[in-house]
C-alpha positions, 0 to 999 in steps of 0.5 A: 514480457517480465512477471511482477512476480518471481513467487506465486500467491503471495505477491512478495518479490518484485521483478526488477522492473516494478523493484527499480520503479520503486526504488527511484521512488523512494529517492525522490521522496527522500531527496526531490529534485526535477532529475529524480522526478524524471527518473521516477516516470521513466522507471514507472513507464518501464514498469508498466511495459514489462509485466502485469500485477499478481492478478495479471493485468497491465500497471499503470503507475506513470497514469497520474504519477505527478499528481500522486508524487505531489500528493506524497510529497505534500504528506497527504494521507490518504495517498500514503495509505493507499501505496503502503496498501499496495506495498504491504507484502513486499520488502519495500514496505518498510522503506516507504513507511519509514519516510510516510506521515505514519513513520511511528504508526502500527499498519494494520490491513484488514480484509473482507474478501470472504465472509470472514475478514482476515485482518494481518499486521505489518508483519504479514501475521495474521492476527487472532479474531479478537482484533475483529470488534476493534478494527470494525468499531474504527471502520464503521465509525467513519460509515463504511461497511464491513463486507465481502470486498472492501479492504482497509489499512488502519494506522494506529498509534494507540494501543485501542485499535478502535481508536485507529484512523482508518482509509479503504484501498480498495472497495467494490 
């Protein structure tokens, strides 16, 4: 059984399973059509059999993938947040912006597994503290809490970083 990862830690190269699951996304996103549709489901099936995530269990991304390739294809948001989220320390990050809702948008993910949050741009930098009132300021706007476990990617596309529209990707 493949690995989703040929580095550890980091979550950064894919196996070539999960790359071609991805890429046959990014087709069908760009170009949609029934032939790339069913391609993209057998390439997520194939996914999901041959490896595990970077915390070493199973993917589902052929679970509900027709109603989440509908939802990107109708640009719906929160969709879109939630796979840059999950794409955002791979090289298929870029690909997949670059034909999202927040193409001309800075990407920002901020991170409250500890005590204090780490908050990185789409860069992968970390970024200084002085981010931290900004980004928190956006995230309690929308009534959402800052503490241990909840991440958020924060779209900006303003140079305020309180101003940014904000989506939790993951909460516990």
């Amino acid at each position: 059984m493949g690995k989703m990862l040929v580095e550890t830690g980091n979550c950064r190269v894919l196996d070539k399973e999960h790359a071609a699951y991805l890429q046959s996304l990014i087709q069908y996103l760009r170009e949609p059509s029934r032939m790339l549709r069913e391609k993209v489901g057998k390439k997520a099936k194939d996914a999901d059999t041959t490896h595990k995530n970077c915390y070493g269990l199973r993917t589902y991304f052929s679970k509900g993938l027709r109603s989440r390739l509908t939802k990107l294809q109708c640009e719906e948001r929160r969709e879109w947040a939630v796979l840059l989220y999950a794409n955002f320390e791979n090289e298929y990050r870029n690909d997949l912006k670059a034909i999202s809702p927040f193409k001309d948008s800075a990407l920002f993910v901020v991170d409250y597994g500890s005590n204090l949050p780490q908050m990185r741009d789409e860069n992968n930098d970390y970024l200084h503290a002085e981010a931290e009132g900004s980004f928190k300021e956006a995230i309690e706007r929308r009534g959402w809490e800052t503490y241990n476990g909840n991440i958020y990617l924060i779209v900006c596309d303003s140079p305020l970083l309180s101003n940014g529209e904000t989506f939790l990707v993951y909460g516990c």
